[in-house]
C-alpha positions, 0 to 999 in steps of 0.5 A: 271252877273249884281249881280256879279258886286255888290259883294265887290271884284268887286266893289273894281275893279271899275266894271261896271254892263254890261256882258263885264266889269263882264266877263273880270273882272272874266277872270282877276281873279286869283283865283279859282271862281265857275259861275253856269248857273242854268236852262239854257234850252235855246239855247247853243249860249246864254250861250256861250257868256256870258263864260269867257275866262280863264280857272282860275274857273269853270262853272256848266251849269245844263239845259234840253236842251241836245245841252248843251253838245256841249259847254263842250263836252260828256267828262264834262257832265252828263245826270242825271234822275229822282230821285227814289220816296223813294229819293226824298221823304227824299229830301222833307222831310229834306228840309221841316225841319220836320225831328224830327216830321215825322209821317206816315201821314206826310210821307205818304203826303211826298210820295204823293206829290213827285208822283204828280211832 
């Protein structure tokens, strides 16, 4: 939330960094906004706080913690699992940028890296 309150439109409002001024500035927001909660593996009651209060945007909260669902309800959450070993080896491999240069050791080291994690 610090970071949001050095984005230009916030600056613009004369926000300063506190959680308070952050959220109380997104809720008077009239256009659509996207706030991503990523890893929050903690206990739902922090998160909780720090939601705005308006309905204007949208929240993804990704976590392990599965009483994570209790802020938004069965209705709005999804349990994903883990990915198949030939998926997450192409994941690695496009996000390593050696798409045009694959070769089979270089796949085969993809597929061993993957079943290691």
């Amino acid at each position: 939330l610090k970071g949001i309150s050095s984005i230009p439109e916030a600056k613009g409002a004369n926000i300063d960094a506190t959680p308070e001024a952050v959220l109380y500035w997104i809720a008077s927001l009239t256009k659509q906004w996207l706030l991503i909660f990523d890893n929050a593996d903690g206990e739902s009651n922090i998160i909780e706080k720090y939601l705005p209060p308006n309905s204007t945007g949208d929240i993804l909260i990704t976590s392990r913690n599965p009483n994570m669902r209790s802020l938004t309800g069965d209705k709005n959450s999804i349990e994903l699992h883990g990915m198949n070993t030939e998926d997450a080896t192409t994941l690695l491999l496009k996000r390593s940028n050696l798409e045009e240069e694959i070769t089979e050791a270089i796949q085969q080291a993809a597929k061993g890296i993957v079943t290691k994690l």
